[in-house]
N, C-alpha and C positions, 0 to 999 in steps of 0.2 A: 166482329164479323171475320171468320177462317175460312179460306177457302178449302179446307182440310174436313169440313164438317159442313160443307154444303148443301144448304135443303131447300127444295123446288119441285115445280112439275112445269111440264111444257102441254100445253094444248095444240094439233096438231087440226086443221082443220082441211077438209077436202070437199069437191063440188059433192055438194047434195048427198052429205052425209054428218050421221055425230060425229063430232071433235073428239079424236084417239089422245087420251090422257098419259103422260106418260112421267115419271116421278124423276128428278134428278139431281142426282149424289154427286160424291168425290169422286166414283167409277166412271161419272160421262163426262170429266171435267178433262179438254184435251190442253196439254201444256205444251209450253215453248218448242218445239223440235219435233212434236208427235207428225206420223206422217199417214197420210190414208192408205188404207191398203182392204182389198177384199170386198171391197165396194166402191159403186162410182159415185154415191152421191150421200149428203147426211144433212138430217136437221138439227139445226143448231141456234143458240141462241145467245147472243154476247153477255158476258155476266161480270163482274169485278173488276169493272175499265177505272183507268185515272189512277187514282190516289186510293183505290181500294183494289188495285192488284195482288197481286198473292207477294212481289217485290217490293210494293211501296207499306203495304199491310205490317209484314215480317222484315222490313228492313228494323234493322237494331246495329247502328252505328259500336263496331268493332271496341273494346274497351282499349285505354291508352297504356302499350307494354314497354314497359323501361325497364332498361336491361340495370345489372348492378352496378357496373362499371360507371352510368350515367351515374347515379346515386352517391357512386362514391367523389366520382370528379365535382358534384355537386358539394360534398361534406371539403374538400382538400379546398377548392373554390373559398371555400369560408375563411378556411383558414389562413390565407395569403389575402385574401382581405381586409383580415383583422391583423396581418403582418403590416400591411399598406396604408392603413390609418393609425397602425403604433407607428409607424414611422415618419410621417405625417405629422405625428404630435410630437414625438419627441425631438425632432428638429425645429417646430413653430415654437414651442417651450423652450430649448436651449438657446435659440434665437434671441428671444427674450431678455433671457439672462445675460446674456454675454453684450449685448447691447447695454443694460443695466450698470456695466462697468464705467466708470468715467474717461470720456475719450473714445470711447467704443462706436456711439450710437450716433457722435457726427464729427466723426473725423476734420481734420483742416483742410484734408481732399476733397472731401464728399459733404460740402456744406447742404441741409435739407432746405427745401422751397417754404415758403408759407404754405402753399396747399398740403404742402407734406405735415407741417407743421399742426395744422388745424384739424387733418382727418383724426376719424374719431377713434382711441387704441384697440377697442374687440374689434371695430369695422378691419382695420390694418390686422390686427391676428389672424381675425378667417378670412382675409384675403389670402393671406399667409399661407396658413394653413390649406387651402386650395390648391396653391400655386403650390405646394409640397406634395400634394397627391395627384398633381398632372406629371407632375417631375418622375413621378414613383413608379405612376400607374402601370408603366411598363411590367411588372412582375407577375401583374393578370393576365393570364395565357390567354387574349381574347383568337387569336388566331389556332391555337388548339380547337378551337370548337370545328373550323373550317376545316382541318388535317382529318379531325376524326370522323368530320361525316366523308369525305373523299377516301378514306382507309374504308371507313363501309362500304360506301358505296360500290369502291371498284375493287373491293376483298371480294365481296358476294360474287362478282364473274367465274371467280375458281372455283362455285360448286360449281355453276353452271356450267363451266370448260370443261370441270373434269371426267376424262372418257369411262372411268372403273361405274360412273353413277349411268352409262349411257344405257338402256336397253334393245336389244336387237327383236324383243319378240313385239316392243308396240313402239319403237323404232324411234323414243325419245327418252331425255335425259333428265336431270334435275331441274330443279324450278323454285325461285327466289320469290318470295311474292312481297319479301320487307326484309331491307338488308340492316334495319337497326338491333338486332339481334342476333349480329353471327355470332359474338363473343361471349354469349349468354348459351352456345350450344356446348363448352365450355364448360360450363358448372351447374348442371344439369344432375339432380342428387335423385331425384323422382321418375319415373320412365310409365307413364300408364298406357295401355296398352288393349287395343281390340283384337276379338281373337280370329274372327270371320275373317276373311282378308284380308288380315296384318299378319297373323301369325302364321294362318293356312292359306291356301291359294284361291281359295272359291272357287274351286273348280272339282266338283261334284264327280263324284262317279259310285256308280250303284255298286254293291261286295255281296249284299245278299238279303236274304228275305226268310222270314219263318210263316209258314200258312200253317193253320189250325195246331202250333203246338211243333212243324215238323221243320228245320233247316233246310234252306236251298241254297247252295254258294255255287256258283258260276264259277269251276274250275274245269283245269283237264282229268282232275282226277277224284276219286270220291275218298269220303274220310268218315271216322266216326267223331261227332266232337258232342260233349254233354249229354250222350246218354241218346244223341237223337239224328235221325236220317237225314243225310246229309248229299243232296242230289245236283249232280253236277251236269252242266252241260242245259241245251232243252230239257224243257220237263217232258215234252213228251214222247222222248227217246229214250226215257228211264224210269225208275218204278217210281208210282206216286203213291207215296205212304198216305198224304193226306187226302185224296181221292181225286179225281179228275174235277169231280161240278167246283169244289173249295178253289182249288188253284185256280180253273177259267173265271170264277168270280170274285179272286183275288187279284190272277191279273188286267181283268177287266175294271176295275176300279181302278188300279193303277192309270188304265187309260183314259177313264172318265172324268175323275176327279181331280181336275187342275184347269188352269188357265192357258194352257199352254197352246200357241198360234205354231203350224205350219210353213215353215218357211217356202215362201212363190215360187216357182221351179220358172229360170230364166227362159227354157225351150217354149218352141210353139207348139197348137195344137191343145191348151190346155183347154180344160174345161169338159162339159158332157157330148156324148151324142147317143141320141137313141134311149139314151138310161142304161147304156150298156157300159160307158166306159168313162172312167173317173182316175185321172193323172194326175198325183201329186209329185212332185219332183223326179219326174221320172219313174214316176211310179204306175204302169198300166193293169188293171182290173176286165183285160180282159180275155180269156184261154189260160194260160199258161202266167202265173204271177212270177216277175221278178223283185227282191228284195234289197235295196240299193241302201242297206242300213249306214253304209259307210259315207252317203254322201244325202243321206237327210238330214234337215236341219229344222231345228223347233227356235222360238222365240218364245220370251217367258221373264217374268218379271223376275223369278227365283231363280237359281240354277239347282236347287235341288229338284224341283218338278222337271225338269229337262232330264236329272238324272235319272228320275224313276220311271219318265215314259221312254227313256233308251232301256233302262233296266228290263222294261218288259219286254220288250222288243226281243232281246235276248230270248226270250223262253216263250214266244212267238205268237205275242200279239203286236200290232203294229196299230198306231193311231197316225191315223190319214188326214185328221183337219176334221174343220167345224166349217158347215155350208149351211147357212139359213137356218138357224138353231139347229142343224142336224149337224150330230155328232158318228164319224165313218171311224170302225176299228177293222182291223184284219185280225182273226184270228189265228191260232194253229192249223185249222185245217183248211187254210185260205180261202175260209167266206166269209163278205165283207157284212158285222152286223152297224146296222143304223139306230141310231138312240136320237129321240126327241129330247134337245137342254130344255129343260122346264123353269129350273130355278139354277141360279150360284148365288151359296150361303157363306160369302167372304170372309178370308181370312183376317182375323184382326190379334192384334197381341194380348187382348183381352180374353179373349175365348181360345188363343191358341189352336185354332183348330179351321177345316173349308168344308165344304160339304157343298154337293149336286143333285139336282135333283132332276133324274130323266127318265122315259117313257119308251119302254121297246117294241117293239111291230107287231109282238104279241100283247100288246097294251099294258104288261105289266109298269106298275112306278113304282121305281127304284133310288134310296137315297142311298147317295156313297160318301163317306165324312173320312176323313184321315187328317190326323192331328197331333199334339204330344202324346206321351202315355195319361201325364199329368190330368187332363183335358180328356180323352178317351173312356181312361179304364171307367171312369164314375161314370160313364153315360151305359154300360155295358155287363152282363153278366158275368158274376164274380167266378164262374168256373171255368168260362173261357179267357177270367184276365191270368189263373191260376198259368196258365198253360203257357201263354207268350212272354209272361211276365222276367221270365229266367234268360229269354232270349234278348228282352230289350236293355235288361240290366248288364248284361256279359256284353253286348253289343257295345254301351254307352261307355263301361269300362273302357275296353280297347279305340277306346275315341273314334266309333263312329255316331253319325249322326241319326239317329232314329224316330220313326214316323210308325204310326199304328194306324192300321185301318179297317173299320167296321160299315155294315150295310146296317140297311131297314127295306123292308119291302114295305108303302105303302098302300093302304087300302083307298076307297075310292074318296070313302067318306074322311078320310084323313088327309089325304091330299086335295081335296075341296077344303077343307078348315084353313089346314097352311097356307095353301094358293090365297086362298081368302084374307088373311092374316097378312101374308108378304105382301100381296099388291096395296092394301089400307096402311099398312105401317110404311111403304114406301113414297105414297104419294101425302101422309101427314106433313104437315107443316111445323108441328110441334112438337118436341120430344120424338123424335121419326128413330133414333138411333136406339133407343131406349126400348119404344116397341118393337124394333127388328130384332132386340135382342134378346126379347121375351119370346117374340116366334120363336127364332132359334132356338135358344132352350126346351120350346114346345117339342118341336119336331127332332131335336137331335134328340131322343130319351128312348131308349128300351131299343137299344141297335145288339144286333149282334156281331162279334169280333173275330175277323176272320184271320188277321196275321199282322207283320209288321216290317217294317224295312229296314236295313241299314245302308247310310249314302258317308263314303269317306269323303272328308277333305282333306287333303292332305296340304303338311306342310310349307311353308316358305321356304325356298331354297337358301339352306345356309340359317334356317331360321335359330336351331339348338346352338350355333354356335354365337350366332350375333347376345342371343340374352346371356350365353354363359360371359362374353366379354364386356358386355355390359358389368352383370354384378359384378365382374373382378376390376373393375374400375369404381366400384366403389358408388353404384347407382343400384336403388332399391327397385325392382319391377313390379308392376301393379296390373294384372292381369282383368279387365273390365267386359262383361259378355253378356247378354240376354242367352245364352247357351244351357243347357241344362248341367247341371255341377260334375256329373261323369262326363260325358264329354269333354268339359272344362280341365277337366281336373288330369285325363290322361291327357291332353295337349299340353298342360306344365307341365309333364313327367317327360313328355317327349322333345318339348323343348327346354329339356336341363333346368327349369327353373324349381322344382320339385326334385329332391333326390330320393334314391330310394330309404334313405335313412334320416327322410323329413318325418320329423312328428308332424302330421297335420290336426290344426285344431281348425273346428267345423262349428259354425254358430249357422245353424241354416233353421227353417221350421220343423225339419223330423227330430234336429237334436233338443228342439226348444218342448217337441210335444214327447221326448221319451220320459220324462220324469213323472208324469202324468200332474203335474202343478200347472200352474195358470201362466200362460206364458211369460207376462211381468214379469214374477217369481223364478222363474228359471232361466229366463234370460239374464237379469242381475247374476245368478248364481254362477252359470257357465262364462262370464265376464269376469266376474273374480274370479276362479277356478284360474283361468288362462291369463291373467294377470299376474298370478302370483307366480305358474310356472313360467311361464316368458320373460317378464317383468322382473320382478322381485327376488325369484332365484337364480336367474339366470347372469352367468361373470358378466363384469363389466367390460362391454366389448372395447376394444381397440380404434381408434378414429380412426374410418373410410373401410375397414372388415366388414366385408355383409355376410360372406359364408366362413362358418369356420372349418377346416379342414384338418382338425385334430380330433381327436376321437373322446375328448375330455368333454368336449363343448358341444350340446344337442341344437340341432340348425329345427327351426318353426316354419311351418309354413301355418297360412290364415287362410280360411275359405267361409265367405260369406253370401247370404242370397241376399237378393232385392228385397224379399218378403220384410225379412230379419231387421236389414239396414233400415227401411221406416220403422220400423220400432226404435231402432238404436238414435236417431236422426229427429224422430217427433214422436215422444215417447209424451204417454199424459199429463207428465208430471214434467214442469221445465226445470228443476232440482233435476230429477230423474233422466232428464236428457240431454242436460250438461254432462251429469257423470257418469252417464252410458260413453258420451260422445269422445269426454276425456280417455275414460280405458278404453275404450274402442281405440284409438288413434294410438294410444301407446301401445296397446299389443304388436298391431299392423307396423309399427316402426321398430320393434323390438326381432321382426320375424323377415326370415331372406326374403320370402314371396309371397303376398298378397293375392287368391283370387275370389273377383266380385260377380258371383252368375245370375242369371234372371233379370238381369239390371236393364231397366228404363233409361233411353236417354238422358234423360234430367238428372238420374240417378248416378251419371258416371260425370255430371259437371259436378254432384253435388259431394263427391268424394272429391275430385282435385281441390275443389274451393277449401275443403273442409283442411288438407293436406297443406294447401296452399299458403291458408292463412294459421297454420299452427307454429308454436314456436319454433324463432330462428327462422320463419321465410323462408323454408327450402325451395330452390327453383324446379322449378317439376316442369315435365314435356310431357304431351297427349301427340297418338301418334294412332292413325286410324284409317279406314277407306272407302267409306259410307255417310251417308247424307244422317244415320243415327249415331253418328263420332263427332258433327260438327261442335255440340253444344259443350264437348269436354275440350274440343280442340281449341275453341274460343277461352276457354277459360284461364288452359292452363297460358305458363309463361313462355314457354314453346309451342307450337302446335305444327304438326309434320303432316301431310297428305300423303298415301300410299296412290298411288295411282291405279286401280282394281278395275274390279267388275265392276262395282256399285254406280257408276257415275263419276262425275266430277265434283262430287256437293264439298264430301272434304279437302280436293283439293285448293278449288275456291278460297275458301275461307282459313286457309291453314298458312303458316308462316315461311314455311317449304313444303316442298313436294317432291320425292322420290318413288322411281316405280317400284323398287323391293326396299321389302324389311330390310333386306343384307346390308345395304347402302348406309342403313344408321350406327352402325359399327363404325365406317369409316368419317360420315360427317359427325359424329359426335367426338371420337380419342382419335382422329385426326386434323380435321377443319377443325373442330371445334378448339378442341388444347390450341393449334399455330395461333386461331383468330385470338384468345382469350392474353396467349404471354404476347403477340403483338401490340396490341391496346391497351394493355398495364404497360407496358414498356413506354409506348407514346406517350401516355398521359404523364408518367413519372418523369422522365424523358425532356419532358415543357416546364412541369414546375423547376424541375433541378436546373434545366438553361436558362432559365428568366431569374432566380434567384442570382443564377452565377453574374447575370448581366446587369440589376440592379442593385445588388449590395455594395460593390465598389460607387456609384452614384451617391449611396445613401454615407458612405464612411466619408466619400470625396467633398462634403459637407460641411464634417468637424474643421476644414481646412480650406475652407473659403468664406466661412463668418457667415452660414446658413443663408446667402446670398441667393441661392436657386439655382444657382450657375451648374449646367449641365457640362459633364465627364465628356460626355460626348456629343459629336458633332452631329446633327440633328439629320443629316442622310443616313448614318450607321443606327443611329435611334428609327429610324422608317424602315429601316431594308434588313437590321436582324432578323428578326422573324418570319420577316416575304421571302428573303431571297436568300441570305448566309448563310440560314440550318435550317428552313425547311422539307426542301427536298431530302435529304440525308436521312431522315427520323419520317418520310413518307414513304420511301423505296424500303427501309427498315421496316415498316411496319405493317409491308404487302409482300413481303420477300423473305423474310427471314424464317427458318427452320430451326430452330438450335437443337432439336433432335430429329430425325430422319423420319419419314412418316412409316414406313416400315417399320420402325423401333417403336413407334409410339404403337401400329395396329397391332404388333407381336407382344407387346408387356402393356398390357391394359390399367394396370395399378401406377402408371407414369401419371395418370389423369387423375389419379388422388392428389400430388403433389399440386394442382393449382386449384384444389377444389375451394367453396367457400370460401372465395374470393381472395385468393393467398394475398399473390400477390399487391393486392389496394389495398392493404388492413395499412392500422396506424404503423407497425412497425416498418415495412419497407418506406411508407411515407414519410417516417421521421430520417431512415436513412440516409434517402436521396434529398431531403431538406436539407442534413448534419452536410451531405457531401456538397451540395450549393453552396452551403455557407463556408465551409475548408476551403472550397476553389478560392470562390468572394476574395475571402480574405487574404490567399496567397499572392492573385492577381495586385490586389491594389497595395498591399506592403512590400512584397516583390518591389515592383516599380519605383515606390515609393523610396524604397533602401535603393534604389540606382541612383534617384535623383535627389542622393545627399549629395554627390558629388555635379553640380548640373553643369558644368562644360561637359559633354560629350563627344563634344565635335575636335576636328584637329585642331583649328583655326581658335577654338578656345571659346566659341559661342555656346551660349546654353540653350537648353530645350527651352519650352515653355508650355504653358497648360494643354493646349492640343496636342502637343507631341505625345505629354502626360498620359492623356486621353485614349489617343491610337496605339501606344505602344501595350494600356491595358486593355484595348479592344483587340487587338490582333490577337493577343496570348488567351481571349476567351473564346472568340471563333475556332481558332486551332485547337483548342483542348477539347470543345465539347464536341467538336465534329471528330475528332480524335476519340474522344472516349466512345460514342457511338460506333467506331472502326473496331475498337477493340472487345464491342460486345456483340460485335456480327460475327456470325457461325456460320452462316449459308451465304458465300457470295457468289454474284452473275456480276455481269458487264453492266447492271443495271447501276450495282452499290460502287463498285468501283468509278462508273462516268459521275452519280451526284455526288461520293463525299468528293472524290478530288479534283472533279470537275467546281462543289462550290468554292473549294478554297484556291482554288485557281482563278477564279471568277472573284473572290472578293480582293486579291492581289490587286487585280487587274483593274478592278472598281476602284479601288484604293488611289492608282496611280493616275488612271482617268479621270478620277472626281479632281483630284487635287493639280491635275498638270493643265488645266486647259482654264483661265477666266474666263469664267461663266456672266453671261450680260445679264440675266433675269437676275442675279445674288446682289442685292447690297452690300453685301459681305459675306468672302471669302475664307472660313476660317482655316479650313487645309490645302492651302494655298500650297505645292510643295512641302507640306507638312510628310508624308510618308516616306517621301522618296528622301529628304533628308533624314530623316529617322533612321532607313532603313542603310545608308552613310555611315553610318557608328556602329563599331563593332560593338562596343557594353549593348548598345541596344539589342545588335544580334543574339551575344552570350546570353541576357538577361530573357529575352525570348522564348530561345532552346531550353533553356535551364526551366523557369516557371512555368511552362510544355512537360518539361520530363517530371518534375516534382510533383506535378498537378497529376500525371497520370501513372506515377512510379506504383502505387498500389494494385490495380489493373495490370500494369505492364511485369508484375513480380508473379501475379495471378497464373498469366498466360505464359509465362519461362515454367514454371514452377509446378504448373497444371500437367499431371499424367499425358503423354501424349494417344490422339487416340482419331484415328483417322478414319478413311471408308472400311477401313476391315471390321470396324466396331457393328456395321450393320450384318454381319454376320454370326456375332457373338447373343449366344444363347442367353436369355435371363438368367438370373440366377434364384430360385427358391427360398424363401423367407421361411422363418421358423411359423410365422402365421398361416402361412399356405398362399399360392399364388406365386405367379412370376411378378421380381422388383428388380428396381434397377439395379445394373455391378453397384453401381454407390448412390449415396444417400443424394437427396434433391432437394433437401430442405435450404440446406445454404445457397447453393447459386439461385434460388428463387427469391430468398431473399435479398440477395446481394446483387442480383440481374446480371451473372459473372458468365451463367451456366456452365461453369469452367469445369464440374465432376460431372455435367452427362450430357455436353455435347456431342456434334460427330460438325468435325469441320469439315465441308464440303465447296469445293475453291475449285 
């Protein structure tokens, strides 16, 4: 049960009369927000309550998007797992052994009990073995997981803060609706794309019109263009090449045929009197007409029909409103004619076409149909399609939107058929859709074609430049439209994703029916053809190049229809439709730009899926602004809401929302890159300071007789990670710039550099493990080489284990909150209060824990332990020194690194021999090495 295909009738019963039957569709169905207007009162009937609302019906619980990052901290997770239980054993097994030795296993100290005696030896190993992996367990970043949802959570605020996303014309800004995918806007390899609304503004405006064969352009001045008259201004202030009755019954359609509501004029006094006077927005009928075109308003579910009924307005008919099925126009010589609405023959994507059907005062019935050409010309005389046909293709070309419009006059006995026909097929119960659409067919046949229209849309402001910085960032565009393929096709020309010296290859149904073969046949053929030149001839491109800008290397563009794509997609043959599906996907991957027209919504989830799930996972974004974008915006791994005309539907449902196209320039190679190297940073960041924190634990082992006996004092085991480094690597990882957002939106190819998940591959991972393990080990051999000598003291006393302990706990605080100092690029007041606000704080903790006996401890183990520690100069030397060793590589980095400060945001890219602006220097190393020491810009 849809309530999108609703079928019904209502019976309406009144005193002492038959019950008025009346049929009811999707058209009478009023939803959420509808408001009354133009009548006081309606019958109605409740229908789809409960759990069969059109909400509870089409609720479809959002699918679950994890981003890569999760994926990868998932794979690393494993791996320090499988650290955790190697370590685990290899200490319960050396244990063993070494106990094994004679004299080992019961000292003359440490005599064992009989119950020690009697337990059973596996029970004592995996006790063991337990008691080794609580000791351990520390190296599982379980407090990472809490960092990084709070770095989403309050990263996402900065689209929403940021003013460059604010709009002044609907006087709002960005919009977060799931902040677990900032860092996924990042590596974003796919961009698909609607063209209504996202690309162009939907905002309609009429350019001009051909009647019977002859141009009309609304300018100031006239022109000759293709051979044909070209009349500007009112038509009838100028010559009318196509004769007066064509035009008035050209623009008289225009008025007729649409849906378009009157907007209620706020003044009083509306309404009739007498039958003399009829005021729409200021509009009075009667003496002397004034013409207040600049401040009436239509409502209308399209804006193309707004545009077409201003467009006539222009050339001086004027449509007044519909009052009690009577439809009021004003014509050129301002007399108001009246038309009885009879029928509306709705428009659906199926038939592509509307049609009305009304009745004039001289009783004629007249049907007015305007629709695509597609959908038109076949209903129509083949010497009148002969005529417009040149106008609507030149039109479609130069990317406007185009609409044909043809009459019928009917007869008495034919409009008794159809009346007859429409009212039984609307109030059927069964198949109702099916016979309305056989009327229609009936009644739309043998019209005559009197012209055609062109409606621009123009542009998104800033839209050519946003997709050219796209592709030069190393993201493919996918252009997805129910638009007709000219149209389509000059909107990629005009927003740079087409250039003039694209080969376009065209798999649509004219190319599938030129060969005159069956289309199977020629569809396979035109796949391999364009395979072979795409594909298989074509150099092997360079990682993250989408356009090439050498004159060696021919750039592709792909243009496919809906038609085609179900063949391609569910071809007869499932052999057949795997290997349509395979070269299909490699062409489109092999080619700059991608466009898909005539496309069904289903049809544009059913490309991101297809794209989705091809090799390598590429992460792909659907970006759209209509309630027919929602089912790709669901799909894909991003989905972005424009905030438009269309409604709210894709906002809703989308994973952000911005009110212009322009805005995803900057949250994708701006937000996106900061969010992307903050959260690999973090994540690398945890495993590399929890290794550093328990390898000394796990060595501190060999040298206690695998006793368990922890390094550290059980408050610095609770508070490293709450409170010693976490703030430091959280204000790092909401703060940090290590290139200037200016430098990233100026050189778009910086955001090839973390594409495909640079930095989380195995090799930075193995890095920042090798560098965990170097600290490890310096920390506890350091120390250790102190305490051959153990008097430290004046007085001749020696350390002991705890000292052991804090003086390797101090030199790991300080280095990795150090080393984090030294990979900040962008400081505030924020980075400078946590890193050395925590190592001030852990001083102070230190001194605190240990100077005051505490009543709740049964035992005190740093009783005094730090503040005498910190009494011994070795201990001081030994300190500073495993501090400077630990970070002397780093600290060589940053001596030694080119110096390059705020002036660097004024330095121009520099030109790669591939084309495109790249960085002065290469970004492959500090990416990997997390130094960004050759393309930061320090900002302090």
């Amino acid at each position: 049960m849809r309530c999108l295909w609703f079928v019904g009738r209502m019976h309406i019963y009144k005193n002492d009369q038959e019950p008025a039957v009346r049929s009811l569709g999707p058209e009478n169905l009023l939803l959420k927000g509808a408001t009354l207007k133009n009548t006081q009162k309606i019958c109605g009937v409740a229908v789809y309550t409960g759990m069969e609302t059109k909400m509870a019906l089409n609720y479809q619980g959002k699918s679950q998007k994890r981003s890569a990052v999760e994926k990868s901290i998932n794979a690393f997770l494993l791996v320090y797992l499988c650290i955790l239980v190697s370590k685990a054993l290899v200490c319960t097994t050396l244990k063993y052994v070494w106990q094994n030795k004679p004299g080992q296993d019961e000292p003359w100290y440490n005599q064992k009990t009989q119950r020690e005696k009697d337990t059973n030896l596996y029970l004592k190993m995996f006790t063991d073995f337990l008691s080794f992996m609580v000791l351990f367990n520390f190296i599982i970043p379980v407090s990472m997981y809490v960092t990084v949802e709070m770095q989403k959570f309050l990263g996402s605020f900065f689209i929403t803060w940021d003013k460059d996303f604010f709009d002044p014309e609907i006087q709002e800004g960005a919009l977060v609706n799931t902040s677990d995918l900032n860092e996924e806007l990042g590596q974003v390899e796919y961009v698909f794309t609607d063209k209504t609304g996202t690309l162009t503004q939907n905002n309609m405006e009429f350019i001009e019109c051909c009647i019977d064969g002859f141009q009309y352009k609304y300018r100031d001045a006239g022109s000759e263009l293709d051979g044909f008259c070209v009349t500007d201004g009112p038509v009838s202030k100028l010559q009318q090449k196509a004769g007066r009755e064509k035009e008035d019954l050209f623009l008289r359609a225009l008025c007729l045929c649409h849906t378009v509501q009157v907007k209620e004029s706020a003044g009083p006094g509306q309404g009739q009197e007498d039958g003399l006077t009829d005021q729409v927005d200021g509009l009075e009928l009667d003496g002397e007409v004034v013409r207040p075109e600049e401040q009436r308003g239509f409502i209308a579910s399209s804006p193309d029909e707004v545009a077409l009924v201003k467009g006539a307005m222009r050339y001086g008919f004027t449509f007044l409103g519909l009052e009690s099925k009577n439809m009021k126009i004003l014509n050129r010589n301002n007399d108001v004619e009246v038309y009885e609405l009879l029928h509306v023959l709705n428009f659906d994507p199926v038939r592509r076409r509307m049609s009305v059907i009304v009745r004039s005062k001289s009783g004629d019935t007249l049907l007015f149909c305007k629709g695509a050409d597609s959908s038109i010309f076949p209903r129509v005389r083949q010497e009148e399609v002969d005529r417009i046909r040149t106008h609507v293709e030149r039109n479609a070309t130069e990317g406007y939107r185009t609409l044909c419009v043809a009459y019928k006059q009917l007869s008495a006995d034919e409009y008794a058929q159809a009346d007859a026909g429409l009212r039984e097929a609307r109030l059927a119960l069964q198949d109702r859709e099916e016979k309305l659409m056989a009327v229609y067919n009936q009644v739309e046949t043998g019209m005559s074609l009197i012209g055609a229209t062109a409606v621009e849309d123009r542009l998104q402001e800033e839209a050519a430049e946003t997709m050219e910085a796209l592709q030069g960032s190393g993201m493919k565009v996918w252009v997805l439209t129910g638009d007709k393929m000219e149209t389509a096709k000059s909107t990629c020309y005009a927003c740079r994703l087409f250039q003039r010296n694209t080969e376009l290859l065209e798999l649509t149904v004219r190319t599938l029916e030129d060969g005159g073969r069956k289309r199977e046949e020629r569809l396979h053929e035109l796949l391999l053809d364009y395979h072979k030149k795409a594909v298989q001839d074509a150099p092997p491109a360079k990682a993250g190049v989408t356009r090439s800008w050498s004159t060696t290397n021919q750039d592709y563009g792909f243009i496919i229809d809906g038609a085609t794509l179900s063949m391609v997609l569910n071809s007869s043959h499932d052999s057949n439709s795997s290997r349509y599906k395979s070269l299909f996907l490699q062409i489109c991957q092999n080619c700059t730009a991608v466009l898909c027209c005539r496309m069904a919504p289903l049809q544009k989830a059913q490309i991101v899926k297809m794209v989705k799930n091809s090799k390598g996972g590429p992460i792909t974004l659907s970006i759209g602004d209509g309630a027919n974008d929602v089912s790709m915006i669901l799909e894909a791994h991003v989905g972005i809401g424009i905030k438009g005309k269309e409604g709210r539907q894709a906002v809703r449902n989308s994973d952000y929302a911005i009110p212009k196209l322009k805005h995803l320039k900057k949250l994708l190679l701006a937000h996106g890159h900061l969010y992307y190297v903050r959260i690999a940073h973090l994540v690398q960041y945890f495993f590399y300071k929890n290794l550093c924190f328990i390898l000394p634990q796990f060595l501190y082992q060999f040298f206690c007789g695998y006793s368990q006996q922890p390094l550290y004092d059980a408050a610095y085991l609770t508070m490293y990670n709450i409170c010693f480094t976490s703030m430091p690597i959280l204000a790092y990882s909401l703060l940090e710039q290590h290139i200037c957002i200016e430098v990233l939106l100026d050189n778009a190819t910086l955001y090839r550099g973390i594409a495909k998940n640079a930095m989380l591959r195995w090799g930075p991972f193995l890095y920042w493990t090798l560098l965990g393990v170097f600290h490890g080990l310096l920390f506890f051999f350091g120390v250790r080489y102190l305490f051959s000598n153990p008097a430290l003291q004046d007085n001749g006393q020696v350390f002991g284990n705890w000292s052991y302990g804090t003086i390797v706990f101090t030199v790991l605080v300080f280095t990795v909150t150090l080393k984090l100092a030294l990979d900040t690029r962008h400081w505030t007041w924020i980075n400078h209060f946590v890193i050395w606000g925590s190592l001030a704080f852990y001083v102070f903790f230190s001194f605190f824990w240990g100077g005051i006996i505490w009543p709740f401890l049964r035992q005190q183990r740093l009783y005094f332990v730090f503040a005498t520690m910190l009494s011994s100069v070795s201990a001081w030397l030994v300190i500073v020194l495993l501090i400077l060793l630990s970070l002397l590589p780093d600290i060589l980095l940053v001596v030694l690194r080119k110096p390059r400060g705020p002036h660097a945001r004024q330095k121009k890219p520099v030109e790669s021999s591939v084309g495109g602006p790249q960085s002065p220097r290469s970004s492959a190393r500090p990416l990997l090495m997390r130094t960004f020491s050759d393309e930061s810009n320090t900002v302090i």
